[in-house]
C-alpha positions in Angstrom: -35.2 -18.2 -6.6 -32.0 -17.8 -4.8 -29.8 -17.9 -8.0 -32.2 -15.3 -9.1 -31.7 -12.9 -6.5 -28.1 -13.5 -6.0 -27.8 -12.6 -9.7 -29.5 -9.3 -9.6 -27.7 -8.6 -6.8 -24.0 -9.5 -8.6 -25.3 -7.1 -11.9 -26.2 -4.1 -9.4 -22.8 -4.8 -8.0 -21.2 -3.7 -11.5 -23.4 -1.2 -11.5 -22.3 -0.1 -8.2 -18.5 -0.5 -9.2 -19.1 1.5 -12.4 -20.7 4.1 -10.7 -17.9 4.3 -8.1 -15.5 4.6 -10.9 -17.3 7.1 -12.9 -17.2 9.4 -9.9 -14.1 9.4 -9.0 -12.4 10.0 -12.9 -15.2 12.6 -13.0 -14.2 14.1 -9.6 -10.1 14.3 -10.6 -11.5 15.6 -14.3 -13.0 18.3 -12.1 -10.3 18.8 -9.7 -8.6 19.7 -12.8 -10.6 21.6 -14.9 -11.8 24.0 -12.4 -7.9 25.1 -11.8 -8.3 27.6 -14.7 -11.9 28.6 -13.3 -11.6 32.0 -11.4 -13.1 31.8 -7.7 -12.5 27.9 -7.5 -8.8 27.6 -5.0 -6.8 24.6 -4.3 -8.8 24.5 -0.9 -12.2 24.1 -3.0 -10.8 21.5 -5.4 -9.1 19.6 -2.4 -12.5 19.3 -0.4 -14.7 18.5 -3.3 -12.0 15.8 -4.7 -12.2 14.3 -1.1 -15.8 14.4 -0.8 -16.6 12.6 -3.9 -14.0 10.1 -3.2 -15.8 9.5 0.3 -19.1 8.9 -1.9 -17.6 6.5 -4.1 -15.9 4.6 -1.3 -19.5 4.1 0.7 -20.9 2.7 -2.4 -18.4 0.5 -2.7 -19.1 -0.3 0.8 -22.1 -1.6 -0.5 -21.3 -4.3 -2.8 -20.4 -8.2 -1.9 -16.6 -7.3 -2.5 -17.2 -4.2 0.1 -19.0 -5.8 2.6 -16.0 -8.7 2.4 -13.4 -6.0 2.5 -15.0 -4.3 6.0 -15.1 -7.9 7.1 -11.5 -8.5 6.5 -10.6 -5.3 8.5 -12.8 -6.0 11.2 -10.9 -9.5 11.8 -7.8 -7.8 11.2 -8.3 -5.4 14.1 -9.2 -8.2 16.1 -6.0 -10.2 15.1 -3.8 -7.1 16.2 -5.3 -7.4 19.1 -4.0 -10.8 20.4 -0.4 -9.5 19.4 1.9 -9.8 21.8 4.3 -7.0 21.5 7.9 -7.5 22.7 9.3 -5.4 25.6 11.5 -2.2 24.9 14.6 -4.4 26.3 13.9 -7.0 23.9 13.6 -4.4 21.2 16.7 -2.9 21.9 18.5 -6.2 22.1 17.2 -7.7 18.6 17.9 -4.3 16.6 21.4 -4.3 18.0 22.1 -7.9 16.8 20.5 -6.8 13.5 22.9 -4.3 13.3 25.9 -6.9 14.5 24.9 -9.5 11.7 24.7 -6.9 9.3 27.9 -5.4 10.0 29.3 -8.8 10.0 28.3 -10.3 7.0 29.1 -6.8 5.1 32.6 -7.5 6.6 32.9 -10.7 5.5 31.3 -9.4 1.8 34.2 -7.0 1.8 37.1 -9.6 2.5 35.5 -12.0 -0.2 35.0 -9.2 -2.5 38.8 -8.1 -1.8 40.5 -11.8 -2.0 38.7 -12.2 -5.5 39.9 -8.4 -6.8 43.1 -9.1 -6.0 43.2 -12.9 -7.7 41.9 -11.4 -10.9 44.7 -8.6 -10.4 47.2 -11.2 -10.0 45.8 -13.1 -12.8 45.6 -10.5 -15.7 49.0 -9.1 -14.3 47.5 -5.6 -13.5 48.7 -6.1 -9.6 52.7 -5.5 -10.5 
């Protein structure tokens, strides 16, 4: 019974998800199409386009794979929670050795890059 009701429930879900999709290629058809309509402004468009975008993303919501999406953020949200965010000191500090390591190892990019231009050079004889 439970295999049963679990598989009506997966083929309403691709119904669901069909749905969802129909709407929202029918919504940016719309969006379009109505630009060469008289009376119908960007403002119009904008708010329908948005609204049926909203519709299709609450029945989404209603599927397995929405309900396990809104679980996901929910535990994310908790997870930011327990962050512990560092200090603007400690900020400050990290981005400036950042910016120390970076300009170090572009220096020391440069020097390699210039010792091997100028053995090639003195190889091929283009140096004299």
């Amino acid at each position: 019974m439970n295999a049963q009701a679990e598989e009506a429930s997966n083929s309403f879900d691709v119904v669901k998800h069909g749905l969802s999709l129909i709407l929202v290629v029918a919504g940016v058809a719309g969006f379009y199409y109505f630009s060469d309509v008289a009376g119908f402004t960007l403002l119009y468009r904008v708010i329908a386009l948005v609204a049926i975008i909203l519709v299709a993303v609450s029945i989404m919501f209603t599927t397995a794979v929405g309900h396990n999406i809104w679980e996901f953020a929910l535990e994310a949200k908790q997870e930011v929670r327990k962050v512990v965010w560092p200090t603007r000191e400690e900020t400050v500090r990290t981005t400036l050795l950042v910016f120390g390591m970076v300009f170090i190892v572009g220096l020391i990019l440069w020097l390699l890059d210039w010792g091997l231009l100028s053995i090639v050079k003195s190889l091929t004889g283009q140096g004299s």
